[in-house]
N, C-alpha and C positions, 0 to 999 in steps of 0.2 A: 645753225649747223649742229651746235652741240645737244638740243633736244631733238634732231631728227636721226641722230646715230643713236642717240639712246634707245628711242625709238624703235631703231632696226636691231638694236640689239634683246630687246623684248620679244620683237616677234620673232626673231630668229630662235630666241630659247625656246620659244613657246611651239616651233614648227618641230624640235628638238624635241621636246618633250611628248610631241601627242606623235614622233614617227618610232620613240625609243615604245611607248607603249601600245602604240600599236604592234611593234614585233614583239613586245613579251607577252600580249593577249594572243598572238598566235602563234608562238613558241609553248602557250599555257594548253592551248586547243591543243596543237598537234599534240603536247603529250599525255592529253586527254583520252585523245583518241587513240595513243598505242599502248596505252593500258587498256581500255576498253577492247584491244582484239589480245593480248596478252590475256585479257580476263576470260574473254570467248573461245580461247584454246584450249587455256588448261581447263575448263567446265566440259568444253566436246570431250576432252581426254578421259576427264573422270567420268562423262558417263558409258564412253565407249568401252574404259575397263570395267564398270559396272554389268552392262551386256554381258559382255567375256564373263564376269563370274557369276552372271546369272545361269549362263550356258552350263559353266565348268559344274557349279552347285548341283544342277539336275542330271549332268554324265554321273558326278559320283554319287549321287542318289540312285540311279539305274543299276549301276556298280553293286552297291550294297545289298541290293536285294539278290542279287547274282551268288556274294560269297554271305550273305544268309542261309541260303540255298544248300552253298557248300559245306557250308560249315552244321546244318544241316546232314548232311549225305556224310559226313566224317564222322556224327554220332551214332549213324546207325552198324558200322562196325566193331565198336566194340560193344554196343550191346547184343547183336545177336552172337558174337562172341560169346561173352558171358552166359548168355540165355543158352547155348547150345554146350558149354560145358557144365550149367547147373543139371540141366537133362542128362545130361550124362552120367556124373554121378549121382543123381536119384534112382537112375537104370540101375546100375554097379551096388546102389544101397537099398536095393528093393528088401533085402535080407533082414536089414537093421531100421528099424523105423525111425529111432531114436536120430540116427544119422542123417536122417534125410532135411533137405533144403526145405524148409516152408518158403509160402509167397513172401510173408512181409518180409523175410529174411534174403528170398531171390530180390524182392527190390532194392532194400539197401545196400545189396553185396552190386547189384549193376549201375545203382547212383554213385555209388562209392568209389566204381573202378571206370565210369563216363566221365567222372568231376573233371575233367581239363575240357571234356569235349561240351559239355552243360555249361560249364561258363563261358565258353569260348561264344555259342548260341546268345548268351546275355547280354557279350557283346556286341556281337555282331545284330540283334535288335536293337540295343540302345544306338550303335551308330547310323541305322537306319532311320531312328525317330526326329534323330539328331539332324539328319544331312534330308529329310522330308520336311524339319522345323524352315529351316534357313534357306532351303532352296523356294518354298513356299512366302517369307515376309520380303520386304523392301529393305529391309536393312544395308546401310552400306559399308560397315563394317561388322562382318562375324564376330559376335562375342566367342574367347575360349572358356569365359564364366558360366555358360550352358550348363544345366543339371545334367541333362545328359549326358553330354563330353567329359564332363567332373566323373559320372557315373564310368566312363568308356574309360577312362585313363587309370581311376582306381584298381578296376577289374584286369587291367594287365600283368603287373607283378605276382598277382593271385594264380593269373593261369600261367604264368609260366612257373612259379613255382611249384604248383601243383604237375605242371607238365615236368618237369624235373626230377619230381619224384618219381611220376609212376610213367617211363618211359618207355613200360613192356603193357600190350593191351591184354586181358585175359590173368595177369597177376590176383586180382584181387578175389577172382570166383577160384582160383588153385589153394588158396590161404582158406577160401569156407572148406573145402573137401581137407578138413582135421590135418592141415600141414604138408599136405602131398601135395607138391610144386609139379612134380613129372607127372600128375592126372590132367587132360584135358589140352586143349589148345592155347598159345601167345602167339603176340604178332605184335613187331614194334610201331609204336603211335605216331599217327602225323604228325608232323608241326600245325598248333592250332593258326587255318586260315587269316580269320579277325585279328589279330595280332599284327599281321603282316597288314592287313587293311586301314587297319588305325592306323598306323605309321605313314602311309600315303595320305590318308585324311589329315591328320595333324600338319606335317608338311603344306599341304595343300591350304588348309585352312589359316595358318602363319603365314603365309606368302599375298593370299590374296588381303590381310589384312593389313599386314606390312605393306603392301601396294595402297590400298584404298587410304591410309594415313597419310601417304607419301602424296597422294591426288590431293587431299582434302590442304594438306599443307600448302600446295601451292598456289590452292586459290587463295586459303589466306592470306599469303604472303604478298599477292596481287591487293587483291581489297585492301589490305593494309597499306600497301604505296599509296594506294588510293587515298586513302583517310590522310595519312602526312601530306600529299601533298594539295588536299583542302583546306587541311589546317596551315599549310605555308602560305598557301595563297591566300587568307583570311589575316594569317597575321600579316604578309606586303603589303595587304591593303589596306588594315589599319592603319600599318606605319607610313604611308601614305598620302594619307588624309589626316595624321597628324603633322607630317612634314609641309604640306599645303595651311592648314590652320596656323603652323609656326607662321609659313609665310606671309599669311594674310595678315597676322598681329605684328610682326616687322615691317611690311609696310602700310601700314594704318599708324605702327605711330613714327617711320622715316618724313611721310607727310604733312605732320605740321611742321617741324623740324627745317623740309626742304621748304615749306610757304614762306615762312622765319628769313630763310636766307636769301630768299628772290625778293622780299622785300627789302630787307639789308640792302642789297643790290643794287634794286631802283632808287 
């Protein structure tokens, strides 16, 4: 009687033991598998916002060439400005030679008085080259360490200072005509376009980057559960198979011990 309870009491551990690890082999599965579609989401996610700023890349590519354009079409008012009051006073100075505008002198007096609108053009190419660079590679997140955009961003304080200064168009061909301010034509200066465009790029460009870190974070963050819990289940299963080898060196040596005592017995 007393070896056949014992008996029952082995197999019963043992029916015990292979139903506990059965549910935790498939407690291990299932949460295999819902990392696995946890991992398959946030991957659709980042490449769908990928799409999105492949699209969004090539609108403001489109974009730029528009207020290139513009910004374009803004410089050519003050220099026919300028060009139309050097003629004037050359008419006015037919008398006096001495007085009169040479060309290299009309150039520098019309570069001199476009300067907000010439840079503003610089811009507005560099952020063109810039927003054809990135809309063109795979890249999934926009560097702002672009030469370019370093280029784009310097150029700004430039032209608004220079815009600050010379806030009347036509100023600077009144100052060649020997100090006469009331000879010729002004007209006050746009606000340089590109300026206003960068500011949307830049935005633009910080959000979709701020976004694409926040995607890439999460699949880390996935894959990483992943990795811990390989590594959890590597080390249960060591500890495991060391708890089992305890067992088997406990009873390899309860058995001569228990032989000892049955003989005692007999």
């Amino acid at each position: 009687m007393g070896k056949e309870s014992t008996k029952q009491r082995r197999s019963a551990r043992k029916k015990a033991n292979t139903v506990t690890a059965g549910s935790n082999g498939t407690a291990e599965s299932n949460l295999h598998t819902e990392i696995d579609k946890a991992e398959a989401a946030v991957v659709q996610a980042r490449n769908a916002t990928a799409q999105l700023h492949v699209w969004w890349k090539t609108h403001l590519f489109r974009m730029s060439l528009l207020v290139l354009a513009l910004a374009l079409n803004q410089s050519l008012r003050p220099t026919k400005l300028c060009i139309s009051n050097i003629k004037a006073w050359n008419k006015e100075a037919e008398s006096n030679p001495a007085a009169l505008v040479t060309g290299v002198e009309a150039i520098h007096i019309i570069i001199k008085d476009a300067l907000p609108e010439i840079l503003d053009i610089i811009l507005a190419v560099a952020l063109t080259f810039f927003l054809l660079q990135i809309s063109s590679n795979n890249d999934w997140i926009v560097s702002m360490a672009n030469p370019k955009f370093m280029l784009s961003c310097m150029l700004c304080p430039v032209i608004l200072l220079a815009y600050h200064q010379q806030r009347i168009m036509g100023a600077q061909c009144n100052k060649a005509s020997e100090g006469d301010e009331d000879f010729g034509e002004v007209d006050a200066r746009q606000f340089p376009i590109a300026i206003i465009y960068h500011t949307i790029v830049t935005g633009s460009v910080y959000f979709m980057s701020h976004q694409m870190r926040a995607r890439e974070k999460d699949i880390f963050s996935v894959r990483d559960l992943r990795r811990k819990l390989d590594a959890a289940q590597k080390s249960g299963q060591i500890a495991k198979e060391r708890a089992e080898m305890q067992k088997q060196e406990a009873s390899k040596a309860e058995s001569p011990t228990k032989s000892k005592e049955a003989k005692k017995a007999k």
